[in-house]
N, C-alpha and C positions, 0 to 999 in steps of 0.2 A: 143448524148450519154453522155456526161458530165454532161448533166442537170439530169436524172436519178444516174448518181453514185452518183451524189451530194445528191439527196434527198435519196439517201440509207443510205448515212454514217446521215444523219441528223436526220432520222428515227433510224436508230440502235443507233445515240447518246441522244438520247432522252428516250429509250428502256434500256439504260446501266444507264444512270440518273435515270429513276425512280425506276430501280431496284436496283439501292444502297442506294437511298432515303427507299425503303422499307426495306431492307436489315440490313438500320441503326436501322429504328421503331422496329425491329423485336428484335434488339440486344437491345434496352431500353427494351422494354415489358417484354424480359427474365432479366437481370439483374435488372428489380423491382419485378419478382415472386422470384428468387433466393435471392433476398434482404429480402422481407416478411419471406419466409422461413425459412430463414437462424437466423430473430429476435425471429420467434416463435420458435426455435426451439433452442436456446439459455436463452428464457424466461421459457421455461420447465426445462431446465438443473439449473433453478436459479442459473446462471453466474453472478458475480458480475458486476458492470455496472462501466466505466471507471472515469468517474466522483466519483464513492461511492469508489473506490480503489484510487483514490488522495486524498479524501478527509481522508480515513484513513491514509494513508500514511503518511500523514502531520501530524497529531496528533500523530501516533507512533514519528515522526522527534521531534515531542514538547517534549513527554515525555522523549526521550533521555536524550535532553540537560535539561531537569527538573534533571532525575536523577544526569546527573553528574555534574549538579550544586547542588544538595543536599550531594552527594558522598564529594564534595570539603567540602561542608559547616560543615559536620560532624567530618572532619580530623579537621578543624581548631577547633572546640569543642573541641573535643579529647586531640589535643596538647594544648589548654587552663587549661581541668581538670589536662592535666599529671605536666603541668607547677607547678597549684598549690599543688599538691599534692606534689610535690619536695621540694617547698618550706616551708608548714607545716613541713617535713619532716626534713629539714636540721638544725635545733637547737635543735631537738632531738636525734640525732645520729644517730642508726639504727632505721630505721624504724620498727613500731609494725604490726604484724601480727594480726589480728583479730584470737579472742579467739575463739573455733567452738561451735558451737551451738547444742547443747544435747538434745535432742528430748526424752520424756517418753514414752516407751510402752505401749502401749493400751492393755489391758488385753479383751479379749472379750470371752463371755460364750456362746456357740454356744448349 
């Protein structure tokens, strides 16, 4: 009697094996259609692709630091023209105001 229970359980463990060997194939086979899927149906939606949003990302990150290295470069400009306009300014006492500038009416005969 020992010798039959034995080949049962070796029969049913053989039966539980290949059925989770198949079990496994089955759960690949779905998660490569769900995978297809899930691409085409992302390539409809024209989703940006993860690679082309780094790749933007990083050039917006450039032009940041562009701008506010240009932002600084300008201030120092700035406080250079104001320097020397201070200095034109100071052996003449008050500074001149610019005279304004008078524009003629255009006469037009309609």
């Amino acid at each position: 009697m020992t010798q039959t229970t034995g080949r049962f359980f070796d029969e049913l463990g053989k039966l539980i094996t290949d059925a989770a060997g198949a079990a496994q194939g089955v759960r690949k086979e779905v998660e490569g259609a769900v995978r297809t899927q899930a691409e085409r149906v992302l390539r409809e939606l024209d989703v940006v692709q993860r690679e082309e949003f780094e790749a933007v990302k990083a050039m917006a990150q450039k032009a940041r630091e562009e701008n506010e290295r240009l932002k600084d470069r300008i201030a120092e400009l700035e406080a250079v023209v104001i320097d020397l306009a201070i200095e034109e300014t100071e052996g003449e006492g008050m500074p001149q105001t610019p005279r304004p500038i008078r524009r003629r009416k255009v006469k037009r005969s309609y």
